[in-house]
C-alpha positions in Angstrom: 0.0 0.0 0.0 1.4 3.4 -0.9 2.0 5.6 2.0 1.4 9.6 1.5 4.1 11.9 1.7 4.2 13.6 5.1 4.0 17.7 3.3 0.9 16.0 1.7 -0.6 15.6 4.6 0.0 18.9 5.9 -1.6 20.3 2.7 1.2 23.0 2.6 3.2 22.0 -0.3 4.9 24.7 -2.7 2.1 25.5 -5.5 -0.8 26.0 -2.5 1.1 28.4 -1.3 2.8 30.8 -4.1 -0.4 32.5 -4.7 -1.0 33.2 -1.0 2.2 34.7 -0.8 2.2 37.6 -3.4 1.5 40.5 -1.9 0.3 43.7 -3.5 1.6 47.4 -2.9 -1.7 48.6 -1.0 -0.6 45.3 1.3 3.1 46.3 1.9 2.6 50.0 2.9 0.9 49.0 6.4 3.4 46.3 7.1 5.8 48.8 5.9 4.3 51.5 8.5 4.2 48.6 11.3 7.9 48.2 10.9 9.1 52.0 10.7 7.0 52.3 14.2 8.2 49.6 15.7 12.2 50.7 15.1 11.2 54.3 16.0 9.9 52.6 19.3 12.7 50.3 19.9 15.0 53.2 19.2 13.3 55.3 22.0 13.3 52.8 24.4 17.3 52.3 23.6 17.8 56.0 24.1 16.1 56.3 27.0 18.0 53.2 28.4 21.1 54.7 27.6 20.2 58.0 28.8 21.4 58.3 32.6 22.3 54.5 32.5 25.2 52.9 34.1 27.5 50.8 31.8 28.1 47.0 33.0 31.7 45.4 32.3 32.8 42.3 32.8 36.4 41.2 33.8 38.0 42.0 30.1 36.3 45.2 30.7 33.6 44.5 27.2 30.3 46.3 27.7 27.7 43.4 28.5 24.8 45.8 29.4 23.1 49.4 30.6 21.0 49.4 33.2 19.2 53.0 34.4 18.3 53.5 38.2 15.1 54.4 38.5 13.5 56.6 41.0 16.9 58.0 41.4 15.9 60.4 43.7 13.9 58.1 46.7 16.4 58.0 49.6 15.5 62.2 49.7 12.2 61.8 50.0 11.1 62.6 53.6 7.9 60.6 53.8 6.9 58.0 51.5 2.6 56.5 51.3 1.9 53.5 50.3 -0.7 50.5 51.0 -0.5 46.9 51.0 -2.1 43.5 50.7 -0.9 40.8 53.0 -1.9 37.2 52.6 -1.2 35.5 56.0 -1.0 31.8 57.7 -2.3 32.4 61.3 -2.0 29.6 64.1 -2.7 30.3 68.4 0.4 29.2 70.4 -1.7 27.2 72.9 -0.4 26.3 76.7 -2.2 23.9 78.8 -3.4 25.0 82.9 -2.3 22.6 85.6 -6.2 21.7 86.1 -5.5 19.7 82.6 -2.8 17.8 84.0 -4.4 16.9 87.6 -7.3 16.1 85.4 -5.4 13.5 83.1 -7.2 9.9 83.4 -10.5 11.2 84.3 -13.6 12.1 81.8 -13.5 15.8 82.3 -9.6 15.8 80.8 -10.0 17.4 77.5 -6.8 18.6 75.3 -7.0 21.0 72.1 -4.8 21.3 69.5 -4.2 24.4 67.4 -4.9 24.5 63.5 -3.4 26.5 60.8 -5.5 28.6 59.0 -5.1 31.1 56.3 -6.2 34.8 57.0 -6.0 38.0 55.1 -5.2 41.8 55.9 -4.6 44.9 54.4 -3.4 48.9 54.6 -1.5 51.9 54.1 2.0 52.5 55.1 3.5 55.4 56.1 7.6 55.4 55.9 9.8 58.7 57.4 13.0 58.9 57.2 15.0 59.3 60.2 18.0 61.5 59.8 19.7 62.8 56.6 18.8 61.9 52.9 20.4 58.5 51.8 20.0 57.6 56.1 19.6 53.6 56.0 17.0 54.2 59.0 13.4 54.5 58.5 10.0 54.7 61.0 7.4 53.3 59.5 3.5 53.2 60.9 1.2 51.0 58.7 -2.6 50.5 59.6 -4.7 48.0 58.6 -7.1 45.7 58.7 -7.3 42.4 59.7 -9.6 39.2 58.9 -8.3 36.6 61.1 -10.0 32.6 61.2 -7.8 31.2 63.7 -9.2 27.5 64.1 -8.5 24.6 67.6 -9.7 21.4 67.9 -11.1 19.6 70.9 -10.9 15.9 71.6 -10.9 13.9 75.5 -7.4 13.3 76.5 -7.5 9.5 76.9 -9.8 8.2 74.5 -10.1 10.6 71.6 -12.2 9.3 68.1 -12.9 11.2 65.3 -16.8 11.9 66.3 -15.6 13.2 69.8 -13.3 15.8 68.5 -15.0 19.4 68.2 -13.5 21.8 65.7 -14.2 25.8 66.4 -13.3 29.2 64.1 -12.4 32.4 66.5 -13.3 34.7 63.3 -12.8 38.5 63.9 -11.9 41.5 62.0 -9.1 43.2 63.4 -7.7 46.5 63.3 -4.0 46.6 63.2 -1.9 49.4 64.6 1.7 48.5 63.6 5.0 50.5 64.5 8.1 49.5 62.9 11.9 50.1 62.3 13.1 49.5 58.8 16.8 49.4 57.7 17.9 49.6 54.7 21.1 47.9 53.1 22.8 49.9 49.6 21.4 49.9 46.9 22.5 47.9 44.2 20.9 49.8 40.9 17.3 49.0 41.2 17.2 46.6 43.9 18.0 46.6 47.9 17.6 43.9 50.8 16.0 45.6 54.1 15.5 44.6 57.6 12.2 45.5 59.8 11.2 45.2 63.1 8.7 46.5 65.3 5.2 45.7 67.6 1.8 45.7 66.4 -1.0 46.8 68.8 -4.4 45.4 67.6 -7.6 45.6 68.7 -11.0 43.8 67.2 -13.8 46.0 65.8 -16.1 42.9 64.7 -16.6 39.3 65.5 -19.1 36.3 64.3 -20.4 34.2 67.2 -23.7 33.2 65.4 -23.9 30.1 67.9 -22.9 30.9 71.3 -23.1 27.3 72.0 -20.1 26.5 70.2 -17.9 29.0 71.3 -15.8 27.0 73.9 -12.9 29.6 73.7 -13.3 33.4 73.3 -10.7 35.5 72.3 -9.5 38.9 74.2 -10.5 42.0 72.0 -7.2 43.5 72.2 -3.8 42.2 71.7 0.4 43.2 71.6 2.7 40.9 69.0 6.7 41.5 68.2 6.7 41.6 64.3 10.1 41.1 62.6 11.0 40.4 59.2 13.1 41.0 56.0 12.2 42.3 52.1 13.6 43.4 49.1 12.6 46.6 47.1 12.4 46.4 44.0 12.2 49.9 42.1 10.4 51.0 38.7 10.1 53.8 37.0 6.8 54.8 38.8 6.4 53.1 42.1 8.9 51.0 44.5 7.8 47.2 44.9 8.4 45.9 48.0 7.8 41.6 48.6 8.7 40.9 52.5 8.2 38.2 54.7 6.9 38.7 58.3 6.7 36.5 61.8 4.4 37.6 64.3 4.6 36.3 68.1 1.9 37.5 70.6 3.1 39.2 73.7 0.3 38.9 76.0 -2.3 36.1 76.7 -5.7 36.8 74.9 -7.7 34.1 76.6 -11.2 35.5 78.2 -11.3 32.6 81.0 -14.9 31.1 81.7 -15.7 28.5 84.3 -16.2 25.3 82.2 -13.8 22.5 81.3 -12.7 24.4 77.9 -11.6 27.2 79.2 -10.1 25.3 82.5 -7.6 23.1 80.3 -6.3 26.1 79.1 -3.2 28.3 80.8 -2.5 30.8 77.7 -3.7 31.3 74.0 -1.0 33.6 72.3 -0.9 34.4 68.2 1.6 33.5 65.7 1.0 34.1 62.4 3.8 34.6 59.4 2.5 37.0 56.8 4.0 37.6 53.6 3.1 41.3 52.9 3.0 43.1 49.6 3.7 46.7 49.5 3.6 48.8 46.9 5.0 52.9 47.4 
């Protein structure tokens, strides 16, 4: 049996395609125009590259590259706005009360286990600059707001199963006072590692308890963390972008204590959470 030739196949062998490809002069002048526009462009765009650029050399001392700073004038600035959006992975650092322990072995021993969950917040920031232009130092005070699911688990001690275990949500909405020291490393043409540091005062403006019954734990309405983390800025021409990673460890213990066997297993409840926070200034 004869087999077909593979360009047969195709349908794409030479005589289909000579008429196709005569083009008439009313055809050419628009390609014509594309192409003069798009070297004009690319000739811009090489002229402003070049203009104010810095040359990069390598070892032989051959020009490899130009690369312009931009915002070449953002270490003056005194204040610098900004907001950002801040996806976050929130967990409660639990500790458990001596009436657990004494209560190990008998029926009223119940333990709970803490349970990632994934949150979301988001601001303004505020950045001033602490001492002379180019200073490496920076204040910054960035409110936000906060939507926090922080989830725990309840099972008995000695004999847990899965229908025994109890799972609650401690939603809130948080409002999120944070002050913070930011240093800066040099900048290395459009790009600089920093260092930040701070505490974040919050305090909850809104809460869902839509079942009373099933709220074994509450949650204090006001809390203290110790925020530290590092970033990288990243400049453009028209804004600085700024990824950074965040830990957050609560300071103060926001358990509201009640007299049933929930809240008697439990010594402390204290926040963690590690955000990754994207600013944009």
């Amino acid at each position: 049996m004869a087999t077909p030739h593979f360009r047969h196949q195709l349908d794409i062998h030479g005589p289909q395609l000579r008429p196709a490809a005569r083009l008439g002069r009313g055809q050419l002048l628009p390609l014509a125009a594309l192409a003069w526009a798009i070297l004009a462009l690319t000739n811009h765009a090489q002229a402003q590259r070049f203009k104010g650029g810095a040359l990069q050399k390598n070892r032989k001392g051959k020009i490899t590259g130009i690369t312009v700073q931009n915002l070449p004038a953002y270490n003056n600035r005194f204040f610098r706005p900004g907001f950002y959006i801040a996806p976050q992975v929130s967990r409660l650092f639990v500790e458990q009360s001596a009436a657990y322990y004494q209560a190990l072995g008998s029926p009223r021993s119940v333990s709970l286990n803490a349970i990632n969950s994934l949150s979301f917040s988001a601001g303004f920031i505020g950045d001033i600059r602490l001492g002379p232009p180019g200073t490496p130092l920076h204040f910054r005070f960035a409110p936000g707001v906060s939507f926090l699911t922080r989830r725990v688990a309840f099972s008995p001690r000695d004999f847990p199963s899965p229908d025994s275990i109890q799972t609650q949500e401690i939603t809130s909405t948080q409002l999120d006072l944070p002050l913070l020291l930011k240093y800066t490393s040099d900048r290395r043409r459009n790009t600089r590692l920093y260092m930040i540091a701070g505490i974040k005062p919050s305090t909850t403006i809104g809460t869902s308890r839509n079942n009373p019954q099933s709220n074994m734990l509450r949650a204090s309405s006001n809390d203290l963390t110790l925020e530290y983390g590092v970033g990288l800025d990243l400049f453009y021409p028209l804004f600085k972008f700024a990824p950074e990673l965040r830990f957050s460890h609560g300071l103060t213990n926001i358990l509201e204590p009640r007299n049933d066997i929930f809240s008697r297993s439990v010594q402390s409840l204290r926040s963690n959470t590690v955000t990754l926070y994207i600013n944009f200034e």
